[in-house]
C-alpha positions, 0 to 999 in steps of 0.5 A: 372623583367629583361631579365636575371631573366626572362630567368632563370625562365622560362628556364627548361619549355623552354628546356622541350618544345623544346625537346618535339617539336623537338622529334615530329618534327622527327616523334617520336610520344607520345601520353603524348607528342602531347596532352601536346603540346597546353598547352606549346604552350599557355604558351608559347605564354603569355610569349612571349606577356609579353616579348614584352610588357616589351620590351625585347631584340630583341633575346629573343622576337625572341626565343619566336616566333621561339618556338610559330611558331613551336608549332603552326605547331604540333598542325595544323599538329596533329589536323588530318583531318576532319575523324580523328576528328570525330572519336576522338568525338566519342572516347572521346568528347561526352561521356565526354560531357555526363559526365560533364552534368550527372545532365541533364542526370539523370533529363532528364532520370526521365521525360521520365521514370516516365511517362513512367512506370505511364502509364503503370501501370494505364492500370491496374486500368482504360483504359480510360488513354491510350485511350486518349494517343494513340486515337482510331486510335493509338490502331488500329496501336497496333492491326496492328502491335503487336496485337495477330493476326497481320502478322508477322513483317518481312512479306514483308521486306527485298523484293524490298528496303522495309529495306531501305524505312523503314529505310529512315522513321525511319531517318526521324521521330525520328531524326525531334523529336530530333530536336523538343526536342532540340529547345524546349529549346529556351522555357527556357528548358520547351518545351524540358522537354514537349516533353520528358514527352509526348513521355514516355506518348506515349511509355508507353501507346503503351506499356501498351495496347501491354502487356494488349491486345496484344502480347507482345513478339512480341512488345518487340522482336521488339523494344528491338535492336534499343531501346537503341539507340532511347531512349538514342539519345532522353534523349540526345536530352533533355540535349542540350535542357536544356544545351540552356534553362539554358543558357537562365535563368541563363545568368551571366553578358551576355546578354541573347543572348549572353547566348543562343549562348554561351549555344548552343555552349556548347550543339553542342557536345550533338546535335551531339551526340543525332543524332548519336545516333538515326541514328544508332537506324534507322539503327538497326531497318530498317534493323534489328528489323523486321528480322527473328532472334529468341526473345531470340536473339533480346532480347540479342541483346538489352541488349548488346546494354544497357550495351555497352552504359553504358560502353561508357559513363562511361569509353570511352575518361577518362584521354583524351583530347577532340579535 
């Protein structure tokens, strides 16, 4: 193709393009505008490799450069800093990751459940199921803390840093199950599966015996705030456990390392997402779920965080380009 076909062809992509770069460069900002620009730029950038490669004149080669070194300054300059970042994560990146791996999250979602309510419901027919899910020294903890004559939750709390201490606790347990679900998944996705089976078997059975021969508006009051929170980030937990597995299983043409990298690339934004998550679960239930608050209050509490994720998941960052 000669020079002057190739500027013809291309010509009305190219003037469209140095308007948009020119409009941002004065600080005329369009949302439309800033998230088109790294598409451009690409385009802009193989065109200029093909002029150079069928040597081209040296004006047009230089054009080229000129166009590709001004977008290259928008997009290092809209980028944002490391806040703006996060923030558009949260805005859009992570609820489209959710998206994308809807499979993973309703698989993951069933092996926590289905235990779950089976533990429950087999309290009804024989005890001896939850005893050996929650041991002796398991349903003392029950009694304890959710049995009919236990002290009330929020006794002692909020008194010398107790919130904070418990707080600190709940970071440090939940996020190190997070972390055990999501390295589960070197073991072809199993051993996160596993994990998330053995805690709705755990879940189940403290919820069982609490319903059966404890009191349940005290258990329920209690976890209903942080619930959703620490169950979601667990499920999430799971979908970058599988994200790693099914790397492993299903390398393609790459070698199996290579697939478990690239798959734990892909999993990052659900890693980031599940710890998110559960350190806003700690947050609600050190400082929160043991309050005062009446269990009509705490019970909305945990339905309007139920159907705020829902929300988010479904609607946050549509039609938006993650960073």
């Amino acid at each position: 193709m000669k020079v002057k076909d190739f500027e013809q062809k291309h010509i009305q992509k190219w003037n469209h393009y140095e308007a948009t770069v020119a409009a941002l460069e004065k600080g005329q900002k369009n949302v439309a505008d800033v998230e088109e620009v790294p598409k451009m730029l690409r385009e802009r950038c193989n065109e200029l490799a093909l002029a150079r490669h069928r040597m081209y004149s040296v004006p047009m080669c230089e054009y080229l450069n000129q166009q590709v070194i001004r977008g290259h300054k928008l997009t290092v300059r809209n980028s944002g800093g490391f806040t703006e970042k996060i923030l558009r994560f949260f805005a859009v990146g992570f609820p489209q990751s959710i998206r994308n791996e809807w499979k993973l999250f309703v698989l993951c979602w069933l092996v926590f459940l289905i235990p779950l309510f089976g533990m429950w419901a087999s309290i009804h027919y024989d005890i001896d199921w939850v005893r050996s899910i929650l041991g002796s020294s398991g349903m003392e903890s029950m009694d304890e803390m959710y049995g009919k004559d236990a002290r009330p939750l929020s006794e002692g709390r909020g008194e010398t840093g107790a919130d904070f201490l418990m707080f600190s606790h709940y970071v440090n347990n939940n996020i190190g199950i997070d972390f055990q679900i999501v390295a589960g998944g070197v073991l072809a996705g199993v051993g996160s599966l596993f994990i998330l089976l053995m805690n709705g078997l755990g879940i189940g059975g403290a919820m069982a015996y609490v319903m059966e021969y404890g009191d349940p508006v005290r258990f329920f009051s209690f976890v209903s705030g942080h619930a959703p929170y620490e169950l979601t980030g667990m499920v999430v937990a799971g979908m970058a456990g599988m994200r790693i597995g099914l790397g492993i299983l299903n390398p393609g043409r790459m070698t199996r390392g290579r697939a478990l990298l690239e798959s734990g690339k892909k999993g990052l934004p659900l890693v980031y997402g599940a710890f998110a998550l559960t350190f806003l679960a700690a947050c609600v239930e050190g400082f929160w779920s043991a309050g005062p608050a009446s269990s009509t209050i705490k019970y909305w509490v945990g339905f309007a965080g139920w159907a705020a994720l829902a929300y988010y998941f479904i609607f946050a960052g549509r039609g938006k380009r993650a960073a």
